[in-house]
C-alpha positions in Angstrom: 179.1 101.1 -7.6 180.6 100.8 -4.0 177.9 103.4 -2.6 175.4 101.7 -4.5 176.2 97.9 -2.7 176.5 100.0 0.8 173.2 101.3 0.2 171.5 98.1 -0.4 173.2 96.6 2.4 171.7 99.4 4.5 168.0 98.5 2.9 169.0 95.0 3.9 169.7 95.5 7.5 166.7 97.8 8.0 164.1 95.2 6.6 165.7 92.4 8.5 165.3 94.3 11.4 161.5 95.4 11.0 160.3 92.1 10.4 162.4 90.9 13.3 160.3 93.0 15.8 157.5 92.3 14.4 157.9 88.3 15.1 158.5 89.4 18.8 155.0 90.9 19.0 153.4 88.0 17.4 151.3 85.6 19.3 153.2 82.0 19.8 151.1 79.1 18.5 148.9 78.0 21.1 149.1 80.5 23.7 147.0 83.5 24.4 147.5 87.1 25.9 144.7 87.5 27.6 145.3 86.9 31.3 143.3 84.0 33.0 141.1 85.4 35.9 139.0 83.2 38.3 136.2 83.7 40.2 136.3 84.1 44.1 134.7 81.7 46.1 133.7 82.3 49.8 136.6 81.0 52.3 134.1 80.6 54.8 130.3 79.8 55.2 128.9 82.1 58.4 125.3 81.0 57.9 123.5 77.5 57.4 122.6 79.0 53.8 125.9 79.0 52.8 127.1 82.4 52.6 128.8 85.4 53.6 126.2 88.2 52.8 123.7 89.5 55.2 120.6 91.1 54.9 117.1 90.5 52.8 119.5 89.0 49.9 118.6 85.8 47.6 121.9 84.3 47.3 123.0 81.0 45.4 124.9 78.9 47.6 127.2 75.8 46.7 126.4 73.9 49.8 125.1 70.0 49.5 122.0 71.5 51.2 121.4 74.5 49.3 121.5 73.4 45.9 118.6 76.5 44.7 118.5 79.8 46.2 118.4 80.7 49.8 117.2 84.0 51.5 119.6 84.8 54.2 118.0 87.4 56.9 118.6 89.9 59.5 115.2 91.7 59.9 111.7 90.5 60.6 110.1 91.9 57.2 113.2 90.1 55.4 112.3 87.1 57.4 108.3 87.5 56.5 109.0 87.7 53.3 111.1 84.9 52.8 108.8 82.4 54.7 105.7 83.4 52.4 104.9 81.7 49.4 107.0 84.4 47.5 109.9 83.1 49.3 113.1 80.6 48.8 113.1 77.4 50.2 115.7 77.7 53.1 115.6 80.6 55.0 118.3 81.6 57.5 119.1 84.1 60.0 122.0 86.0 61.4 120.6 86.8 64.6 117.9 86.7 67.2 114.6 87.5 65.5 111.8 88.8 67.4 108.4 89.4 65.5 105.5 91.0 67.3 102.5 88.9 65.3 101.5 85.4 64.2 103.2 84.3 61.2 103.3 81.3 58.5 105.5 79.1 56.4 103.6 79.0 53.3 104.4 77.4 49.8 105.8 74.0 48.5 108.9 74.4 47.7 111.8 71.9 45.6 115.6 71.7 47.2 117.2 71.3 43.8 117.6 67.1 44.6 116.1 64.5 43.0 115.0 61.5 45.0 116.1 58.0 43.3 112.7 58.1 40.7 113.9 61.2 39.4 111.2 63.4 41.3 111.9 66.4 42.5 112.5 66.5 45.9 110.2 68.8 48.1 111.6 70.6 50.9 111.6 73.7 53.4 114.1 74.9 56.1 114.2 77.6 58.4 117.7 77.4 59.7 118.6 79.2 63.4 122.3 78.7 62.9 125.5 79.8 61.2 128.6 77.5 60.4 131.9 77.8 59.1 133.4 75.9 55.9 133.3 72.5 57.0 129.8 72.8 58.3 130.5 73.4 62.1 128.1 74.7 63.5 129.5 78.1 65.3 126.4 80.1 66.5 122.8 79.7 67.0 120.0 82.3 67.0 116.0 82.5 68.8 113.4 83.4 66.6 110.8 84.8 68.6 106.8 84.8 67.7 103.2 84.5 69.7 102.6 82.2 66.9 104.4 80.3 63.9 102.2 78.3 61.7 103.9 75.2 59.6 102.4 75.1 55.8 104.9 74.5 53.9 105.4 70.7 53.1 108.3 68.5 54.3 109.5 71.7 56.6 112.0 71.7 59.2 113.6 73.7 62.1 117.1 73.1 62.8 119.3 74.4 65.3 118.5 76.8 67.3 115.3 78.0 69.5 112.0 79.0 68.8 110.2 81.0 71.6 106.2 80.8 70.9 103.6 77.9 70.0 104.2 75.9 66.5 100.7 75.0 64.8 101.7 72.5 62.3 98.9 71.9 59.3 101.3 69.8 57.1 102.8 66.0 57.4 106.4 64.8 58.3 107.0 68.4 60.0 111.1 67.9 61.4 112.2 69.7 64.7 116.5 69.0 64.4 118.2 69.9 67.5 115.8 72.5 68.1 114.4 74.3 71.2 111.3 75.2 71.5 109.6 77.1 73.9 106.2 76.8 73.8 103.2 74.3 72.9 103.5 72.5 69.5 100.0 71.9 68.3 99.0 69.7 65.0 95.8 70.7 63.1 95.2 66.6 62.1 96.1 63.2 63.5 98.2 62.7 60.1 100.5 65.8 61.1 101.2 65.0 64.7 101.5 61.1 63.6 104.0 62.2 61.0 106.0 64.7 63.0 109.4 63.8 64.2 112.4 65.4 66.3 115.5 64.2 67.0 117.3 63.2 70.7 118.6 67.0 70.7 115.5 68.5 69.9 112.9 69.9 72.9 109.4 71.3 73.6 109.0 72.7 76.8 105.4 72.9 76.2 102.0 70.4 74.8 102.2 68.3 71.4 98.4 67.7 70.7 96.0 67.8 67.9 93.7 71.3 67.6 92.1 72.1 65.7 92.4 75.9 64.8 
């Protein structure tokens, strides 16, 4: 009888134990073993689109002024391609550009915004410049061209130079803070009446209507 009650102590011990380590290996109420990861985010912004990457990339940006994608560029087929009508809306460089034809901003093109009816807002930007995280601006770049025609509604070039002649077909073309070496010419009264540059923004060359 004594062996008998040892043995079922023994039994006793053994299934206390078992269950015991299995309650250590159980999941507490209300927390979970799989580890929490987070996504990176880009410390600092090196171009006016917002990003990092160089190249002929489409990138998404978190910027308030690149809502929708952006094609950040560092060669003139990149650059051509991003300006055409198969393009993104802003388009920024990471260098000096020089392209040995005429070429075109082409397409209309939304930012992302909605203006205060709800409309999309239309918008295009060919940026010169690079920044850092607070939107500093910390370089600027020349985009060279014998010729750069402006097609693209509600366009702008910001912040940095152009060497060539604009010929601007659309209305409310912007220059901001923006060299540019050349002639600007306007292919209607409605586009050169419409077009606007800011104090920091020059033409070395004529601003008139022709026709083309």
């Amino acid at each position: 009888m004594k062996n008998r009650n040892l043995l079922v102590a023994a039994v006793l011990v053994l299934t206390i134990s078992l269950f015991s380590g299995c309650a250590k290996k159980e999941q507490l109420p209300g927390t979970s073993t799989t580890q929490q990861t987070t996504t990176p985010t880009t410390a600092a912004i090196t171009t006016a689109a917002g990003s990092t990457a160089a190249g002929s990339t489409a990138a998404a940006t978190s910027t308030a002024d690149a809502i929708t994608s952006a094609s950040i560029v560092d060669n003139a087929a990149a650059f051509e391609k991003a300006i055409s009508s198969g393009g993104t809306w802003i388009i920024a460089i990471t260098k000096d550009l020089t392209i040995n034809k005429d070429i075109s901003l082409d397409g209309e093109y939304k930012n992302g915004k909605k203006d205060t009816a709800g409309k999309d807002v239309i918008q295009r930007k060919v940026a010169l410049y690079a920044q850092d995280k607070d939107r500093k601006i910390t370089a600027r770049y020349t985009l060279t061209a014998p010729k750069f025609t402006i097609n693209s509604p509600e366009a702008s070039i910001q912040h940095g130079t152009f060497k060539g002649d604009l010929y601007v077909t659309v209305k409310n073309f912007q220059l901001v803070d923006t060299k540019v070496e050349g002639n600007v010419y306007f292919t209607t009264e409605e586009a050169k009446k419409t077009f606007k540059m800011d104090g920091d923004s020059k033409v070395t060359g004529k601003q008139e209507v022709k026709k083309t």
